[in-house]
N, C-alpha and C positions, 0 to 999 in steps of 0.2 A: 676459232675454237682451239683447242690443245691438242697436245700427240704426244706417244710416249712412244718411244723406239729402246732398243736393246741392239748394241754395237756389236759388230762382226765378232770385238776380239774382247770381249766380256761380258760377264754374266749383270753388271753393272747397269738399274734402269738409268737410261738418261732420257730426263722427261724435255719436251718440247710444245711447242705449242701449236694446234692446229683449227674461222668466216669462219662452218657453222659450218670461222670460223668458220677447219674444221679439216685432218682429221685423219690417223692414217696409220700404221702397223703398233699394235702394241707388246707383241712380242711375237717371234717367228711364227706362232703357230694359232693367235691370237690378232686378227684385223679390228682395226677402230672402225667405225660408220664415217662413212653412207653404206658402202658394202665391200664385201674383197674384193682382187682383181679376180676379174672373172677371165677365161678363155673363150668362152662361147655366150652369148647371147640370148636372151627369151623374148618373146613377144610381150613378157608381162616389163620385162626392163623396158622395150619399146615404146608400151604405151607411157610409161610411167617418166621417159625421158624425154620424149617427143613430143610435138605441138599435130598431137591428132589432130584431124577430119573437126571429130567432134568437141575438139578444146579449140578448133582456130575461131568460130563464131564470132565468140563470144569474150570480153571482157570485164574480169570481177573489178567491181567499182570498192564493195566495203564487204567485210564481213560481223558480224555479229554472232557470238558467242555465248552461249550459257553451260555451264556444266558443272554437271553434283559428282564426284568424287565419295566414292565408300570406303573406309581406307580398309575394313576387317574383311571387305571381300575382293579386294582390288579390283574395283569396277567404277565406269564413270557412266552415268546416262547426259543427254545432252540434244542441246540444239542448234543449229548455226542457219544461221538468216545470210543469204549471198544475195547481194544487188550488183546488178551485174547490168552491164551496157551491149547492147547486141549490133554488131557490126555484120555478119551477113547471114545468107539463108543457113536453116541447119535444122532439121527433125531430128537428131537426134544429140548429146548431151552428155559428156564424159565426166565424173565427179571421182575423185580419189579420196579411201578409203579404206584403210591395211589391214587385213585378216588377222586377228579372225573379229576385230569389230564388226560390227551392225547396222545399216540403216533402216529403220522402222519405218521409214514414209516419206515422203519428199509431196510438197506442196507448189504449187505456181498462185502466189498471191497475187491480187488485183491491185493495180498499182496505175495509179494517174502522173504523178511527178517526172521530173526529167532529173532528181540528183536523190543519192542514197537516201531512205528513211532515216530516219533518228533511232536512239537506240531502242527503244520502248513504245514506239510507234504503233498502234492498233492500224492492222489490214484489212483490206475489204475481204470478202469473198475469195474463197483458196478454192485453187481446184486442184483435186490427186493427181500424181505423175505417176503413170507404169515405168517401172526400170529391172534391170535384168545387171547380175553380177556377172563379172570374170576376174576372178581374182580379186587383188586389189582396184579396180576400175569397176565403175557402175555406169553403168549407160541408160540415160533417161529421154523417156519419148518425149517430144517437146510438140507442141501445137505450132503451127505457123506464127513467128514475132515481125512485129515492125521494125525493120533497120533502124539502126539509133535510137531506138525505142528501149526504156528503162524498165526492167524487169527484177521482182524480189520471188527468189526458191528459196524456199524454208526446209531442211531436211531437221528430223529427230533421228536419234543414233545413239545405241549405249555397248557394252561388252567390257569384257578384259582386256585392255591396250595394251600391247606388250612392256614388259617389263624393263627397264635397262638395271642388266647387272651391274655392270660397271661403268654408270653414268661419268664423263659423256662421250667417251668411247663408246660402250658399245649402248644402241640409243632407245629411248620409250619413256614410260612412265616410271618416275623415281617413287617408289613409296616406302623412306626414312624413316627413321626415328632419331630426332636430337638428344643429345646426353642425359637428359630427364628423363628419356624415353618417352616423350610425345608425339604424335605425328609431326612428319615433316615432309611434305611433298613437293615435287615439280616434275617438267617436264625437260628433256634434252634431246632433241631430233632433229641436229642438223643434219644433212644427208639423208639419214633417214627418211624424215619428211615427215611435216606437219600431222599428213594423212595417218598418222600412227593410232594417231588421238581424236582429229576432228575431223571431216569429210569436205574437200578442197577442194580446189584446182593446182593440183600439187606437182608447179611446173616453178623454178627460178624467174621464170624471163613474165611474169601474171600477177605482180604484186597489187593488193586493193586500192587503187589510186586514189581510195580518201579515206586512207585505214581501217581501224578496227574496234570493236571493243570487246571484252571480257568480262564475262560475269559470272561468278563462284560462289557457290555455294557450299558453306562448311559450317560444322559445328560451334557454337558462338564461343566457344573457348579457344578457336583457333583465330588465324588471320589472315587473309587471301592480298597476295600483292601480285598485280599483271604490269603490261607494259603502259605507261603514260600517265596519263590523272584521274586519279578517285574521282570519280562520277555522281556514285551512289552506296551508300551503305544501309542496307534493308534489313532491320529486325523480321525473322517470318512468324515468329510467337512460336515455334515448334522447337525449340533448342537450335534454331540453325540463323545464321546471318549470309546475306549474299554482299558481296563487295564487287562494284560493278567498274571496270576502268576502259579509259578511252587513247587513243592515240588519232591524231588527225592526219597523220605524215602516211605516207607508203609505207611498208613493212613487206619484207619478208617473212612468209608464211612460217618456216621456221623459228622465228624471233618471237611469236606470239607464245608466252606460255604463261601458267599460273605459278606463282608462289604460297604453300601454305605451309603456316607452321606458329609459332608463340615469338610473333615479331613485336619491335620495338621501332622506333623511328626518329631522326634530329633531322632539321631541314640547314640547310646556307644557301649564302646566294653566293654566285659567282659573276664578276663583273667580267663582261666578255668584248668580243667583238661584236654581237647586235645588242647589247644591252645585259641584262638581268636575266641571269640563266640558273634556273632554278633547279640546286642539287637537293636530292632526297637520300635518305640509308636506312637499312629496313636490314635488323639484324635480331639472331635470338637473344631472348632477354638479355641470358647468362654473359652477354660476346658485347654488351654495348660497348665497354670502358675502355673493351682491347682495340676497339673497331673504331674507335672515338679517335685515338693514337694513330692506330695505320691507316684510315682514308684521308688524311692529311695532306697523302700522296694526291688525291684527288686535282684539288685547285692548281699544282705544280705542272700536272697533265693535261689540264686544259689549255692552260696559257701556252705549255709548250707546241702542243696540237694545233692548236689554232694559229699558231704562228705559220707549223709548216705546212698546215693543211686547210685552213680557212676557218670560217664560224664552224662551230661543233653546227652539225646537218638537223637538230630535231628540238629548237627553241622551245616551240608551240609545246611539245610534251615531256621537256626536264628532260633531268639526267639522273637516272638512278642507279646504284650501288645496291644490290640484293646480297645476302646471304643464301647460299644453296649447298644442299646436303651431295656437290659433287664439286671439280676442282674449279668451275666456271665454262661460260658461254656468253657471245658478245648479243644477248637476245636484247633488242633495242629499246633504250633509253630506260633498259630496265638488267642493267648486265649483271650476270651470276657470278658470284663471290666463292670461292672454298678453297684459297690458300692458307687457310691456315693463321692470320694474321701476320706473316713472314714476308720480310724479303725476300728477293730471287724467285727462285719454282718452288715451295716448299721447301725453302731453306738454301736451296742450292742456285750454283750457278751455270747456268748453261755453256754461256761461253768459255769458261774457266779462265775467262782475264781481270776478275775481282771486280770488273764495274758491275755486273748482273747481280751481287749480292746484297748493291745497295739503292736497290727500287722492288717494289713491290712486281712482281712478273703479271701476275694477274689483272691489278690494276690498271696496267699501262697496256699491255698485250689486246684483251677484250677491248678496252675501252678508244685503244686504236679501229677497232673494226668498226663505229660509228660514223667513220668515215669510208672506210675499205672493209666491205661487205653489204653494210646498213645503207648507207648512201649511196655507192657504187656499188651496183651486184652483179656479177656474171649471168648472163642469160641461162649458161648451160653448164651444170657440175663439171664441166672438162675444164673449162677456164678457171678453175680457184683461186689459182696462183694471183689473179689480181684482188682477192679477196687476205690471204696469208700471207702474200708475198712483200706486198706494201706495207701489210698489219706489224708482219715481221720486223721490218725497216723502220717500221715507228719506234722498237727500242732501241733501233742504234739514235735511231733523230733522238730521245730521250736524252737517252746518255749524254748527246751529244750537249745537247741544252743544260745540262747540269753540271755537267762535269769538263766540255770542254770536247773538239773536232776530235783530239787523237783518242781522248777517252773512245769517244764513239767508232774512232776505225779500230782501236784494238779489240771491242766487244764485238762487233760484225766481222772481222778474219778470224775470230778465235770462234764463232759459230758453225766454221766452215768444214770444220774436222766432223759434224754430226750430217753433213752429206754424202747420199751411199750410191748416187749414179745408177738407180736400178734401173729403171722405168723412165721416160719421159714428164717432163712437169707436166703439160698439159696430155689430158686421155682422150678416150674416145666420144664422140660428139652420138649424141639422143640415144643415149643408154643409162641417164643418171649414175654416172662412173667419172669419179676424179683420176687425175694422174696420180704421181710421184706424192710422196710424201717431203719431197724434195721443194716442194711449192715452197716450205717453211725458208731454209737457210741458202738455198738456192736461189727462189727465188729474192731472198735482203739482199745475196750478194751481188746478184746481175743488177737489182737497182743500184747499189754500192758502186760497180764497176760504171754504171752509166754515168753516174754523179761524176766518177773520175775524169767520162771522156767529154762530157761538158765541160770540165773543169770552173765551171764559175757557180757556188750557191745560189747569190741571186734568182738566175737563170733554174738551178733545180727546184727550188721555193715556188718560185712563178708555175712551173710545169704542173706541182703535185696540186699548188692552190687551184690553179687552173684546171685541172681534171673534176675537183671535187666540186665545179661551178658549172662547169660544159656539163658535166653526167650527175650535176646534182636530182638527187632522188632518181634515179635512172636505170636502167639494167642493160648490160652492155657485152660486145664480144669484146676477146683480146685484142681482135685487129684495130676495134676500132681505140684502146688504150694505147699498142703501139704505134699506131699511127699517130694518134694526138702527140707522142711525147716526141717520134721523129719531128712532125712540123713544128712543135714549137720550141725543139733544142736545133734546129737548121741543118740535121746531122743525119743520114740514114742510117736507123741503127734495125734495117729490118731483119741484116744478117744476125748482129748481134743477138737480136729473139730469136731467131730461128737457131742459133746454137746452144742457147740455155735452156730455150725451155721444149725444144721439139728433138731434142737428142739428148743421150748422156753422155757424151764425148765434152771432156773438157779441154781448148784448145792451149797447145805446148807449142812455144816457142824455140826453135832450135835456133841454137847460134855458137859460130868460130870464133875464134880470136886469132889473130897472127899478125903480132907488129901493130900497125897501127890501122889496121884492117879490120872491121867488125862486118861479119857476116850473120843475115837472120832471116828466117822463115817460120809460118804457123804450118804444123800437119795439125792431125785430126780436128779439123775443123769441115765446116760446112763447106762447098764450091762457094767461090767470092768473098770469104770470109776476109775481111782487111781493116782489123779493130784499131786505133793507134793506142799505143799503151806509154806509159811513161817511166824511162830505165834511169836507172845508173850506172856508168861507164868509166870507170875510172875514178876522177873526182868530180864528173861531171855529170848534171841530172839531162835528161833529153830527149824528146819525142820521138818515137819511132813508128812507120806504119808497116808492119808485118805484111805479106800477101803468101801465096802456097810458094810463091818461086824465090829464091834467096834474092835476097837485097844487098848489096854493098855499101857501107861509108865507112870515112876516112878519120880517124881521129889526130886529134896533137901532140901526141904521145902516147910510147907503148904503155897498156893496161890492162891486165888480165882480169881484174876485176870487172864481173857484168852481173845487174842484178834487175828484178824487176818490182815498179811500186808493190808493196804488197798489198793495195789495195782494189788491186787487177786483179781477178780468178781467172789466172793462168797458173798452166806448168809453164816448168822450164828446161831445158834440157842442153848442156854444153855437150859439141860433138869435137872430135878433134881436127884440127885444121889439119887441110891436105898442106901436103908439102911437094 
């Protein structure tokens, strides 16, 4: 997702990017989604972050979608069909749902099969569910199921979803107007949560283990575009068309949304790593010719991506480039557009080292999360950082692919001045609450610095490919990310995480000089912290392993000269030599 932040020491926005994406202060007094940092807790945070009682049961298999959108009254009505696999006992049945929406009814259809229905599947015999609100959370009475046994709930639901002002910070339903003044809708709730709009299981760690589909219904002069492949396109004879699409991959629930507006579309193929990978773009009429020009970037991103991160994750359902009336969102295999057709962030550069102006930000940034977010999800909004943080480091990998290694370290150190050390990267666990906003350049840098202490690409290539094949389609904790990259770099880097991303202390190197004496020690670091980093001393480059107690070596000549890669996020700090 995006971020925008406003700097200590000016009024100056500088925009950044924040999984699904996603997401974090837009100015002092103004928080992006999922939510602020809170100080205290609710039971409705609880429910809505935690694998309740009555979410543990049971697993969503697919969901199925319908929904009519009214754009003059901002209201959607709707239906979602959840086939779901039941794993133990459970009367009772937790379903998310964000006020002040509606559920009208919820059904338990008769259902013989053992794998999801098809989209359009006629049901046997439905029987009524009692359920009771609290808040956001509906709790429905469930009949005794058979373990293992496959189950289809049908809920209907309509109201006003809430609105996002300032899509996709702050998050709901977008309902636009394109420069004609046409309608132009969609949706952006990452953090937020799916639940905004449709009635889920509105948990990270519960994706539909055989997707989704969508199906919208709008006015025949518009054009509804969702995540994956056109299914079905229904004339209804009433002035309305439903456009039905499918994905067969996992998703996350966030990632599911509609596109509507007066699109246009060109297809290519892209020759990949598994073959013929089928790109689509889906832009407003007026914006084809600009948009013909700047997704050119696209093919450039694959090749590069897939190098350092494996097959793009979602063959079976394309890759699509959307046009969206906000600045983008990494919603899968169907990611939102609204830079502007520009280089950079809308123009600008983030890092302010002139590589960031010459790639599209949007393009490369979202379309990185089809790996890191889409692919690899954190189980729990605390863990982002392996969602943004990776996502992050895909533009310096960009850079780097285009322009060349040091291109790439000078745009990843020059991102490091938009980190503010507030908060810890990662937050509080079953509270749907992210950390730091620091996930964004913080966390590029700590993979940056790790690349260092491997010091071999090969080796970093293999790690990130290898992440995205062990946790392909997967949802996962950090430990279990940090741990894969300690065993397969051979290196314990557990301290290393625990200093970036579980403190704001960034750790400083103290060191003397005297003669040909080099003295060195890390403070504000973690107990055990013992990173090796690599100096310059004089005219000579050379490893060194810091620990909290001074170190001694001896060089070949006097040199007062000491300095550190600057590709290590360290301080530094020269003390005076005792005499």
């Amino acid at each position: 997702m995006i971020q925008i932040k406003q700097t200590r020491s000016s009024n100056t926005f500088l925009f950044l990017i924040l999984h699904c994406t996603l997401f974090l202060f837009i100015t002092a007094s103004c928080d992006a989604q999922p939510l602020n940092h809170k100080k205290q807790y609710t039971r409705q945070d609880t429910l809505r972050g935690t694998i309740t009682p009555e979410r543990a049961w049971w697993n969503v298999l697919r969901y199925d979608i319908q929904v009519t959108p009214d754009y003059v009254t901002k209201t959607i009505q709707g239906k979602n069909r959840l086939t779901i696999r039941v794993s133990g006992a459970g009367n009772k049945l937790q379903l998310d749902l964000q006020e002040p929406m509606i559920i009208d009814s919820i059904f338990l259809a008769a259902y013989s099969g053992n794998s999801p229905v098809a989209i359009n599947d006629a049901l046997e015999s439905k029987t009524r569910l009692a359920f009771q609100q609290e808040g956001n959370a509906w709790f429905v009475t469930m009949p005794n199921l058979a373990i293992n046994s496959t189950q289809v709930i049908e809920v209907r639901f309509h109201g006003q979803p809430r609105e996002a002002v300032r899509a996709p910070w702050d998050g709901g339903w977008v309902w636009s107007k394109d420069k004609q003044g046409r309608p132009w809708m969609t949706v952006a709730c990452q953090g937020l949560g799916a639940s905004v709009w449709y009635p889920c299981k509105d948990h990270q760690s519960d994706e539909p283990d055989s997707g989704a589909s969508v199906s919208i219904t709008v006015p025949d002069t518009l054009v509804a575009v969702a995540n994956g492949r056109l299914q079905a396109k229904t004339a209804n004879n009433n002035g309305t068309t439903s456009y039905t699409w499918q994905v067969t991959n996992p998703i996350n629930n966030y990632n599911i949304v509609p596109y509507i507006g007066k699109y246009v579309t060109w297809h290519e193929d892209f020759a990949g790593d598994k073959g013929k990978l089928d790109c689509d773009y889906w832009v407003l009429d007026y914006d084809l010719e600009k948009a013909r020009k700047q997704f050119k970037q696209v093919p450039r991103m694959l090749k590069c991506f897939e190098y350092w991160f494996g097959p793009y994750p979602f063959y079976e359902d394309g890759y699509k480039l959307v046009e969206a009336p906000h600045l983008g969102m990494e919603h899968q295999s169907a990611v939102a557009y609204g830079n502007e057709f520009k280089n950079g962030y809308l123009g600008r550069d983030l890092s302010a080292s002139g590589w960031g102006e010459k790639w599209d930000f949007i393009i490369i940034h979202e379309s990185g999360h089809e790996w890191f977010a889409n692919n690899i999800t954190s189980n729990d909004i605390a863990d982002m950082w392996v969602h943004e943080g990776f996502t992050n480091y895909s533009e310096t990998l960009f850079t780097t692919c285009e322009y060349g290694v040091e291109a790439g370290n000078e745009y990843c150190v020059g991102t490091r001045k938009l980190i503010q050390n507030d908060i810890p990267v990662i937050g509080p666990y079953g509270v749907n609450q992210e950390g730091s906003g620091d996930m964004y350049y913080k966390g590029g840098n700590l993979l940056h610095t790790i690349r260092q202490i491997i010091n071999n690409d090969s080796t970093f290539r293999t790690i990130l490919r290898g992440l995205n094949k062990t946790f392909y389609h997967k949802t996962v904790t950090t430990r279990e990310v940090e741990n894969y990259i300690s065993r397969q770099a051979g290196i314990d880097l557990s301290k290393v995480f625990d200093q970036y991303l579980r403190t704001t202390r960034i750790p400083t190197l103290e060191y003397t000089i005297k003669g040909k004496e080099l003295r060195f020690r890390f403070t504000n670091c973690v107990k055990g912290f013992t990173m090796p980093v690599k100096v310059k001393w004089g005219n000579e480059e050379k490893w060194i392993r810091p620990q909290e107690e001074w170190t001694i070596v001896t060089g070949n000549a006097n040199a007062s000269h000491f300095s550190v890669d600057r590709n290590f996020y360290v301080n530094t700090k020269k003390l005076n030599a005792e005499r």
